[in-house]
N, C-alpha and C positions, 0 to 999 in steps of 0.2 A: 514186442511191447515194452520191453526194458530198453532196449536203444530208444525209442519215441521219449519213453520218460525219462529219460538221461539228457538226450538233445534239448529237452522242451526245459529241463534245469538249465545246464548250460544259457538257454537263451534266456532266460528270465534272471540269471545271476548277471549276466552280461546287459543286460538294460537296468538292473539294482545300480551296478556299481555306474553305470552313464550318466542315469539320474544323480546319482551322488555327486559325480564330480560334477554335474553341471550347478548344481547346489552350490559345491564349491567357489562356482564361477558368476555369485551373485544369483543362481535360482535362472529362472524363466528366461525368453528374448525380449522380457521389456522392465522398463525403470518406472515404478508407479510412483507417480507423483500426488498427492493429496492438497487437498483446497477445502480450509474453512473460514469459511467469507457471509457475509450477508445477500444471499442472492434475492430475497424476496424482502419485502418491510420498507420503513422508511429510509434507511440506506443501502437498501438493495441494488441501487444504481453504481454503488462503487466494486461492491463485490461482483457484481455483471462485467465492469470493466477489466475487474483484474482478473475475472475466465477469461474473457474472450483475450485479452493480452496475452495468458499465457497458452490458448487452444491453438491463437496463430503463429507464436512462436514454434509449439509442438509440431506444426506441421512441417514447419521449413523443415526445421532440425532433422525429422524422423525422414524426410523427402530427400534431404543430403545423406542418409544413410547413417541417420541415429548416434546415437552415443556407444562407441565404441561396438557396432554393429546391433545395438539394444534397441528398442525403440519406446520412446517416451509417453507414459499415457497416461492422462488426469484422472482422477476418483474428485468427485465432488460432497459437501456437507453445509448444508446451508443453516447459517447459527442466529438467520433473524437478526441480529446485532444486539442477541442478550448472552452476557457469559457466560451464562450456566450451559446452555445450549454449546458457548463454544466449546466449553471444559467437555464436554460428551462430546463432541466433534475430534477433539484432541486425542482424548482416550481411544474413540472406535480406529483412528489410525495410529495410533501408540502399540497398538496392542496386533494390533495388523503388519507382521512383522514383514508382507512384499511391501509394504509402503517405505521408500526410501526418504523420502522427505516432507514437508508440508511449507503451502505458502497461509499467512494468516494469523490472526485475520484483522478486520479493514477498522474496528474499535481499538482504542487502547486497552477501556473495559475490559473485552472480551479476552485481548492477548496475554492481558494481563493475569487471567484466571486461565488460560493454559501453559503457563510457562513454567509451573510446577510440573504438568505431565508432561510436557517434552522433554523437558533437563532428566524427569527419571526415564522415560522411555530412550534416553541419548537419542532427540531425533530432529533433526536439524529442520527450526523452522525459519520462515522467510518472510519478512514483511514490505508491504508495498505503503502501506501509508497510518500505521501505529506508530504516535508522536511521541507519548508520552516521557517525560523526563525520569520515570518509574522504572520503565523497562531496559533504562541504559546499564549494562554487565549482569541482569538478570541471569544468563545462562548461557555456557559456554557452547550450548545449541539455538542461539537466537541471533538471527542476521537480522539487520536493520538494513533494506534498500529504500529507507524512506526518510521525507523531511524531520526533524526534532525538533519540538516545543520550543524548547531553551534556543534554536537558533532563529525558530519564525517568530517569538515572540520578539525579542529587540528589532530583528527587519521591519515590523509593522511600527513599533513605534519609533526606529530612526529615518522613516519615509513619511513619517507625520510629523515629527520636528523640522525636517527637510524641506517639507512642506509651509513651516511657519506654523501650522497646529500646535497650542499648548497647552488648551484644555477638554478633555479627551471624557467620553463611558465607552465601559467595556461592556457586551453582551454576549453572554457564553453559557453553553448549555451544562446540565448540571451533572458533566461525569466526567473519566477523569481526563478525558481531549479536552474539554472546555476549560476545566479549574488549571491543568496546568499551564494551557496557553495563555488562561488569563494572567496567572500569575507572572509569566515572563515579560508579558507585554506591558504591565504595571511596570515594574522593577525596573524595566529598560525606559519608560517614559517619567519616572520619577528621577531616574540618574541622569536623565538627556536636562531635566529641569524644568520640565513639563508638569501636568496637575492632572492625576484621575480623578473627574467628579465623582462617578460612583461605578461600582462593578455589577451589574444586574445578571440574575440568575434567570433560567426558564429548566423546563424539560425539553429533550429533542423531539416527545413525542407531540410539543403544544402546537396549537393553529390560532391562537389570537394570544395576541402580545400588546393588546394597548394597558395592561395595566403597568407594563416595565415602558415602555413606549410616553405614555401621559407624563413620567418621571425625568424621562428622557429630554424631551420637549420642555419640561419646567428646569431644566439644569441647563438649558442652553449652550452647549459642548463647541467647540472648533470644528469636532470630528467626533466618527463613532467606529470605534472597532467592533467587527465581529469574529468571535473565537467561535464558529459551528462550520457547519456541514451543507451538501448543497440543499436538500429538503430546508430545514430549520431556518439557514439563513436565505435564501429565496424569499420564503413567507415574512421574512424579517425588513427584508431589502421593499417588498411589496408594501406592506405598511408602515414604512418605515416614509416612505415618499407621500403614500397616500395621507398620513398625517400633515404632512406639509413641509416636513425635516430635512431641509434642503442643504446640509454638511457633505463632507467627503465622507465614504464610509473604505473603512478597509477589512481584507479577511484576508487569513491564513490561508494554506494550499487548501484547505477541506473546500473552499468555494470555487475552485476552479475546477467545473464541471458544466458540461452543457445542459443539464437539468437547473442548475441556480439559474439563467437565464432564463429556459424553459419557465420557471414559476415563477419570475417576477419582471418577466417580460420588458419593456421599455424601461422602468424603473432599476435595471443592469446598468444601465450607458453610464460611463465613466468611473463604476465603482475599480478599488483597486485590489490584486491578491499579491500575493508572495506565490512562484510556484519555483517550479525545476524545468518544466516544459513547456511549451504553447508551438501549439498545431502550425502556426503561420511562418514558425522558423524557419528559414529558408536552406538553411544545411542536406544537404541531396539524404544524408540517413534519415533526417527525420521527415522530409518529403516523402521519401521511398516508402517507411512507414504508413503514413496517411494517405499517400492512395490507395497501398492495399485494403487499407482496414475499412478508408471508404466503399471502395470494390468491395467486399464482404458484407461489413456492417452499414451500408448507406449514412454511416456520418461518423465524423472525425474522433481520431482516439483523444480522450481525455489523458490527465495529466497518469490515475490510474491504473489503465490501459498502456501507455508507455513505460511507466516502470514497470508493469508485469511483463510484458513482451523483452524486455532488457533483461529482468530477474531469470526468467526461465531459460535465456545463453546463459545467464552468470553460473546457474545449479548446470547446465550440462556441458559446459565448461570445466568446472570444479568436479565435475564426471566422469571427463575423460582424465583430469589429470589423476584424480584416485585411482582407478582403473590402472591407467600407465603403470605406476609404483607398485602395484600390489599383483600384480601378473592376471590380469582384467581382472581382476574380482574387486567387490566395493561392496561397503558397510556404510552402515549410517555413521560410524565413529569416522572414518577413512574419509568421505563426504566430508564432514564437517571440517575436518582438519584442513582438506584441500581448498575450502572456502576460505579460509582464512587466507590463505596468501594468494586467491583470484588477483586478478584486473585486467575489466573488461571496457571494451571503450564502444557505450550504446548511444541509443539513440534521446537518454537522458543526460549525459556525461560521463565521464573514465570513474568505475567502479571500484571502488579500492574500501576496506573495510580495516578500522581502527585496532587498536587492541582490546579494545571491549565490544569488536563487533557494530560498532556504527560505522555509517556510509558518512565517510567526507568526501564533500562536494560543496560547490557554489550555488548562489541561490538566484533565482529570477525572480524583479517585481512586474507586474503585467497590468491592464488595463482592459476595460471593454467600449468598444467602438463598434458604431454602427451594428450592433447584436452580436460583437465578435471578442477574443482573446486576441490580445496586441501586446507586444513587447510598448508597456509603461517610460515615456521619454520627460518626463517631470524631472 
């Protein structure tokens, strides 16, 4: 009886210390990744694309045999696209200490009201398409793989100078993607030598806009920029024609999406965006890309979905090289650090990340034809 309870110690001391060291070695056989995004709401179509970008990433990756023999697997939190939600999105994996990372999320708003808990939780988040000018050196845990205000604001108005447009409204929704992009796009169209008639405000939550519209129409503009998103501005682009307002209209990356078409239908043709990618690129990566994503998802990744599918090589990437230096073990500190000196060359452009953590890159202006995203040849 005393040998049985001696061995049955032994074996239980012996799987104590296993567990331990595999704790050691980063815990479990997988890398959890976290996601708070807008998956449902009026911008739920972006945070849809940046899961499913980074679900098919995950597969390749963990199908090649994982990170560092781990295998990658998402946790999801869906924040509606209101902050407060994101900030408890942030927290419930702040505090979840298998979570090694978080991508999110798709607001400035929202990233903006988690950037306090990640910087204290040291947990390394990642964005796909938070512009705002606010969040630049926030925190020494916030990666930007996304466009910035401050550079789509001057592109939209030195393509409407370019254009011969020199008197211009801005229409922007009232938070802080819209106020900042308005502000750049002013700034840059007053120093090109250009004239803003006026900047009009809405909510992203509105559905009728003829009272900024009738305003619009009595100022009789060159052009009209829009600073919104694909819901907001869609509905914007629709009554915008249906009033009879036959200008250029341009928008930032937030309108390149196959849902702004979706909602304003024929009234798309010709408008123009600022983005990083479009589906019709002819480059074999980003072909390779869009068939698969068609094979899965029966239609083409948006501009969203490319940069998550790209971000999620870049974190497992930045994975293995942690791993490598620290004898496989990785930390959310070790992560971060290895992020910093990433570059990765996707299927958005070669990844490289500043010293305050923004993505420099080149920017794409694009066009829509025949109900499609076209590389912009004006």
């Amino acid at each position: 009886m005393k040998k049985t309870k001696i061995i049955s110690l032994i074996m239980a001391c012996t799987l104590a210390a296993a567990l331990l060291a595999g704790c050691g070695k980063g815990g479990s056989d997988k890398l959890k990744i976290g996601l708070v995004a807008p998956l449902t709401g009026d911008n739920g179509v972006m945070g849809e694309s940046q899961r499913r970008g980074y679900e098919m990433a995950m597969e390749e990756i963990n199908a090649s045999g994982g990170v560092g023999g781990k295998t990658l697997e998402l946790v999801t939190y869906d924040d509606q696209g209101d902050p407060q939600k994101a900030a408890s999105g942030a927290q419930k994996f702040a505090d979840d200490k298998s979570v090694l990372a978080i991508g999110g999320s798709c607001n400035s708003s929202s990233t903006l009201a988690m950037i306090p808990i990640i910087d204290g939780g040291k947990l390394p988040d990642l964005v796909v398409s938070s512009s705002s000018a606010a969040l630049t050196g926030s925190s020494e845990y916030f990666f930007r793989m996304s466009v910035q205000d401050a550079a789509v604001g001057p592109l939209m108005a030195d393509a409407l100078t370019k254009m011969g447009k020199k008197s211009i409204v801005v229409l922007y929704p009232n938070n802080d993607y819209g106020k900042g992009l308005n502000e750049s796009i002013v700034a840059q169209m007053l120093a090109n030598g250009g004239d803003v008639l006026d900047s009009l405000t809405y909510l992203a939550t509105d559905q009728d806009f003829t009272a900024q519209l009738t305003t619009v129409k009595n100022l009789d503009p060159d052009a009209i920029a829009l600073a919104g998103t694909p819901t907001d501005s869609g509905l914007l682009i629709k009554q915008i024609r249906q009033l009879g307002i036959d200008v250029p209209l341009i928008g930032g990356t937030g309108l390149y999406n196959a849902k702004t078409i979706e909602i304003c239908g024929d009234a798309a043709e010709d408008i123009i965006v600022i983005g990083v990618y479009v589906a019709s690129n002819p480059d074999p990566k980003v072909q390779e890309l869009v068939g698969k994503y068609v094979a899965k998802y029966k239609q083409e990744p948006d501009g969203f979905a490319a940069l998550a599918y790209d971000q999620m090589y870049v974190i497992a990437q930045a994975a293995e090289k942690a791993m490598a230096a620290n004898g496989g073990n990785i930390t959310r500190e070790t992560l971060a650090a290895a992020l910093k000196t990433t570059a990765y060359d996707g299927v958005t452009g070669s990844v490289t990340f500043n010293e305050v953590n923004d993505w420099v890159r080149p920017y794409l202006t694009l066009t829509v034809k025949n109900g499609a995203f076209v590389m912009f040849e004006g």
